[in-house]
N, C-alpha and C positions, 0 to 999 in steps of 0.2 A: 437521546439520539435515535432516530428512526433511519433506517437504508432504505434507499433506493434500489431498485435493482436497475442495471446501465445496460441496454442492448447494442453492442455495436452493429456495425454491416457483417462486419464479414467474420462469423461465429469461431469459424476454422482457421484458430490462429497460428498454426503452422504450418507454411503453403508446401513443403518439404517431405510433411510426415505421411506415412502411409496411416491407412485407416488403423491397420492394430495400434501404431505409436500412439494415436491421437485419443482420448481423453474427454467426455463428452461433460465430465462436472468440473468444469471452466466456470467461473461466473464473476460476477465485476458489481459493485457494489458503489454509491455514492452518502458520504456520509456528511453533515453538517451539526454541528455544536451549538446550538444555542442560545450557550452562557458567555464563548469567548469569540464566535462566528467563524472558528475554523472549517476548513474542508476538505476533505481529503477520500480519493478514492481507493479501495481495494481491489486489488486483482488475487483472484485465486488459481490456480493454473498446475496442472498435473502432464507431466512430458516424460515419456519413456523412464516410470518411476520416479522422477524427481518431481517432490510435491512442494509449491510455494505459495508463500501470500506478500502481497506485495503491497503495502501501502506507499500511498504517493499524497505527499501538502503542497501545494503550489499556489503563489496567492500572484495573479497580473503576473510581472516580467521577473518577481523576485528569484532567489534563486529555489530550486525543489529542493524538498527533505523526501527524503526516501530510505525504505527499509527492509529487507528482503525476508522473512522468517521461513527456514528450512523445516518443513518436518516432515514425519514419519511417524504412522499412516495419513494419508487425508485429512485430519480432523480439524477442530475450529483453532488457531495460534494462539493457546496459551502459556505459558511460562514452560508448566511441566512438558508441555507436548511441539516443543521448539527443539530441533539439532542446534541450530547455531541461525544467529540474524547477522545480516549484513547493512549495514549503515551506511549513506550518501550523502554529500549535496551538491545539486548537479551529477555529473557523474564519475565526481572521484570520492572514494571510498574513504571514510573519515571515523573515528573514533566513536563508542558507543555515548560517552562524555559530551564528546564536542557536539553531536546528532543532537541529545536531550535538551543540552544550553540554546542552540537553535531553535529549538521547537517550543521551550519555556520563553525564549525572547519573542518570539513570533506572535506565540498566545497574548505575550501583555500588549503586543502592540494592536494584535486587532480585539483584546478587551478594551482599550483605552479608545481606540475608534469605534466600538459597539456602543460605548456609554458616555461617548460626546453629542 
């Protein structure tokens, strides 16, 4: 998997925050799978100390899988360097379980449309 990097318009995504609040290693990434044709984008986003990465899958009108991973400091969201993740779909907040089972049925259905 190779990223994208994603530029929106409007870089300064807290229309509220004064200059000290705001956080200039923002950055947004677009990612595709290869083997199973998933997609999903990253948000990385740092707001008056709170540091998050946010992946997002959404495939057409299905519903979104989303995940929020809190950490402390900055760095890239791995296992060890995660406070606590927050799991979605759509936007009520659902179990880490039930998030995985979503994302493993998702995979097979667009492996099974990848290799028809």
């Amino acid at each position: 998997m190779v990223p994208m990097d994603v530029i929106g318009d409007d870089e300064d995504s807290e229309p509220n925050a004064s200059v000290a609040d705001r956080d200039s290693n923002s950055e947004t990434r677009f990612y595709t799978c290869h083997v199973c044709g998933d997609n999903w984008l990253s948000v990385k986003e740092s707001y008056m100390g709170d540091h998050t990465v946010t992946f997002v899958h959404q495939m057409g009108m299905s519903p979104e899988l989303k995940r929020i991973a809190h950490i402390e400091p900055p760095v890239a969201a791995r296992s060890g360097t995660v406070d606590h993740w927050e799991y979605y779909l759509d936007d009520e907040e659902i179990s880490p379980q039930a998030w995985h089972d979503k994302l493993i049925t998702r995979r097979k259905v667009l492996k099974s449309i990848c290799s028809n």
